[in-house]
C-alpha positions in Angstrom: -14.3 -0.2 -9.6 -15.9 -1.2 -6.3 -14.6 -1.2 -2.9 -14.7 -4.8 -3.0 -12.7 -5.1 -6.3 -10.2 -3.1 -4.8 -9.7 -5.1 -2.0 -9.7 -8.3 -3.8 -7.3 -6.9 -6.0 -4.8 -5.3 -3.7 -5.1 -9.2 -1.8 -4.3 -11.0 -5.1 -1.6 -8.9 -5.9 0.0 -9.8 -2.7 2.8 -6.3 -3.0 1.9 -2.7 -2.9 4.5 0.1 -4.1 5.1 2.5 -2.3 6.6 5.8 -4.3 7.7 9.0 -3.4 8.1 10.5 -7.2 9.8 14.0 -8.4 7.3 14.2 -10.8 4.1 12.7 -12.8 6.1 11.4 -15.8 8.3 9.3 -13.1 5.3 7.8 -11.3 4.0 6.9 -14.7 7.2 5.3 -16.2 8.0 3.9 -12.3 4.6 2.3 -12.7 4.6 0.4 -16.0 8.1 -0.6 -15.1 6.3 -2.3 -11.9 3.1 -3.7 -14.5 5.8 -4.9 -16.3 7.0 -7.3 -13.4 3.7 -8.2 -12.5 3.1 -5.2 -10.0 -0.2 -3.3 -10.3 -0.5 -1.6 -6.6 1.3 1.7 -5.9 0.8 3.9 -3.0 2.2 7.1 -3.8 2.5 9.2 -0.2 1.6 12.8 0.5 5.4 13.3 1.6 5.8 13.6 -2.3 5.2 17.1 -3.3 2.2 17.7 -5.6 1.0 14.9 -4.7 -2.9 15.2 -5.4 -2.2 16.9 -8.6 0.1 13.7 -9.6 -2.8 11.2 -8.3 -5.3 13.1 -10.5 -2.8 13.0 -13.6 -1.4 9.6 -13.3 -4.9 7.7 -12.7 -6.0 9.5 -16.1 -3.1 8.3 -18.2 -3.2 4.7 -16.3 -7.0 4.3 -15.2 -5.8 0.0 -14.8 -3.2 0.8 -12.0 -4.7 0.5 -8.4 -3.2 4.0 -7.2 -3.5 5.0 -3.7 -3.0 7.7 -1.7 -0.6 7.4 1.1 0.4 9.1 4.7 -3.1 10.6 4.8 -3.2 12.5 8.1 -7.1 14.8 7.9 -10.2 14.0 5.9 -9.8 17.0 3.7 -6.5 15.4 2.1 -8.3 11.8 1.7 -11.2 13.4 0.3 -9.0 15.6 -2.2 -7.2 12.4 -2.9 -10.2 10.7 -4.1 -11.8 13.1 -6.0 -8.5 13.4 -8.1 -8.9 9.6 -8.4 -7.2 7.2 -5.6 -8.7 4.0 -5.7 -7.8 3.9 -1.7 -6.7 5.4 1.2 -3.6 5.1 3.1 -2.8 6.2 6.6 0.1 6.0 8.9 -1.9 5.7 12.5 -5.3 5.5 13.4 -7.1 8.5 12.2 -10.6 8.5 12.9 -11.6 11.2 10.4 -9.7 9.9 7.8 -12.0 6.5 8.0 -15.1 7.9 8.3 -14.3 10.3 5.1 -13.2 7.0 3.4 -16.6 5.0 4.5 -18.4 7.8 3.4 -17.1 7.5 0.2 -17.2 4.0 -0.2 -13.4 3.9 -0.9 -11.0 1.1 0.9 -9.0 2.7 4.0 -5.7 0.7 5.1 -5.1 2.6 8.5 -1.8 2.4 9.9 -1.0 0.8 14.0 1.4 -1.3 15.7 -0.2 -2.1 19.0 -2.7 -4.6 19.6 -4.7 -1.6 21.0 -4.4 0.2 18.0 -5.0 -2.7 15.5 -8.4 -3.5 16.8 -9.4 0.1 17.7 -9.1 1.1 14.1 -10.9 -2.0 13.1 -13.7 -1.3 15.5 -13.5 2.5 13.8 -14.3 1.0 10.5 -10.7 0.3 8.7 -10.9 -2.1 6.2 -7.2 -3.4 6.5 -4.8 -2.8 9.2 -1.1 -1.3 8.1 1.1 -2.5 10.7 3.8 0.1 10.8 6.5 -0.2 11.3 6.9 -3.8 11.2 10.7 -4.1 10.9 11.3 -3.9 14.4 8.5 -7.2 14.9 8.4 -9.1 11.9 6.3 -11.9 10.3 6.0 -13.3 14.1 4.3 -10.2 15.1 1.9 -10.8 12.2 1.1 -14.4 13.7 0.6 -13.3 17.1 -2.0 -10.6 16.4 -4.0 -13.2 13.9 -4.0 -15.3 17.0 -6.4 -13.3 19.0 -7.9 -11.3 16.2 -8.4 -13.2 13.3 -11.2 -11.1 11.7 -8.3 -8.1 11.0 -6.4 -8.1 7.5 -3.3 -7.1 8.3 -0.8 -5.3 5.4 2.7 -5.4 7.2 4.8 -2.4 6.2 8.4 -1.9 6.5 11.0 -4.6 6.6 9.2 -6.5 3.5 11.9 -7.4 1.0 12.1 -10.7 -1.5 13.6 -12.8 1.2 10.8 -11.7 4.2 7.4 -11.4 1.9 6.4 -15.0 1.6 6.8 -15.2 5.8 4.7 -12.3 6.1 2.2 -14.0 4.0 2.6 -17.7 5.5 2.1 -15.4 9.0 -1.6 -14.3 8.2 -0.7 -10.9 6.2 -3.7 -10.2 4.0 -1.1 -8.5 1.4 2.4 -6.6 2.1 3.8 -2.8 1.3 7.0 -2.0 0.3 9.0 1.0 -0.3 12.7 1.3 -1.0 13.2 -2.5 -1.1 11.5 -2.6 -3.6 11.5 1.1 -5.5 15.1 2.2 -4.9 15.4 6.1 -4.7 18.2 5.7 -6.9 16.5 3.9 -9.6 13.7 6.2 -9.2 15.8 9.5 -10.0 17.6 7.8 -12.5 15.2 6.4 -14.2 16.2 2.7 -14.1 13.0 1.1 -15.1 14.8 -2.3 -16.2 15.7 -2.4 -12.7 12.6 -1.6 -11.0 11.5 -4.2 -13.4 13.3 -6.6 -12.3 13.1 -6.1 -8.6 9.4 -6.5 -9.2 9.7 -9.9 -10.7 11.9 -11.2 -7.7 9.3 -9.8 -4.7 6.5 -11.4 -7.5 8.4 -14.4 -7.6 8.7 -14.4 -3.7 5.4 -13.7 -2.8 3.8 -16.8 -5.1 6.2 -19.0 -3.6 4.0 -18.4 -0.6 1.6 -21.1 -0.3 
């Protein structure tokens, strides 16, 4: 799959996943229970132990899910990522290295900033969509604003997103949304509650093609 399919992809599915899993079997099971509510995007972080062994695992049983690796501080960690198979890159602030690796590679990085600064500076570096983190505190207003002035950035707003928020992100300019814990409860995650996960899927799904 090409960077560009990716991308498109990741757009058109409108809500990434994002996962911190005990185990492989979990992130598998956590992910069809997202396919099956019309949810194909997961970002599983490095804050989840074993998580490049999981990535490697994971994309071999479910080659169709658009896994990514996420909180990638150092180039070494987003080039292990890739090689065991992460379709993209994740980062939480602007981390030169990390893009380059990723342009090198020819795989999509979404590099975390807030500040208008830190927006176009990873832009300018080479990111191929902006995470706005954490964008709980600002909102879909904050989204509108930064569009204003830079309209070239996609913007993937993270933190905050929940069914009732997603389709203002959207309206605001977002090129797609994350979500963690709104949408993958920790609860339902240990306890493997895929009916719910399921479900929850189908309302931010619901939500986000409301948006027009």
């Amino acid at each position: 799959m090409s960077k560009s399919d990716v991308l498109q992809r990741l757009k058109a599915v409108k809500v990434i996943a994002l996962i911190r899993a005990d185990s492989s079997d979990s992130l598998v099971d956590c992910a069809k229970a997202l396919a099956a509510g019309g949810l194909n995007a997961i970002e599983l972080t490095m804050t989840t132990p074993g998580a490049i062994e999981m990535t490697a695992k994971v994309s071999r049983e479910l080659p169709e899910l658009l896994l990514g690796l996420g909180t990638v501080l150092d180039a070494e960690t987003a080039r292990a990522g890739i090689a065991a198979g992460a379709k993209f890159i994740v980062t939480p602030a602007v981390r030169p290295a990390v893009i380059e690796a990723c342009r090198a590679a020819n795989v999509p990085i979404l590099c975390g900033a807030l500040t208008p600064t830190e927006a176009i500076t990873a832009w300018e570096l080479g990111a191929d969509v902006i995470k706005i983190f954490p964008a709980e505190f600002f909102g879909p207003a904050y989204i509108k604003s930064l569009k204003a002035p830079f309209p070239q950035l996609q913007l993937l707003p993270t933190g905050g997103v929940t069914p009732e928020t997603v389709g203002d992100f959207l309206k605001a300019g977002a090129f797609a949304t994350a979500a963690g814990s709104a949408l993958v409860s920790a609860a339902a995650l240990k306890n493997g509650d895929w009916a719910a996960i399921t479900a929850r899927a189908r309302e931010f799904v619901a939500a986000a093609n409301a948006t027009k």
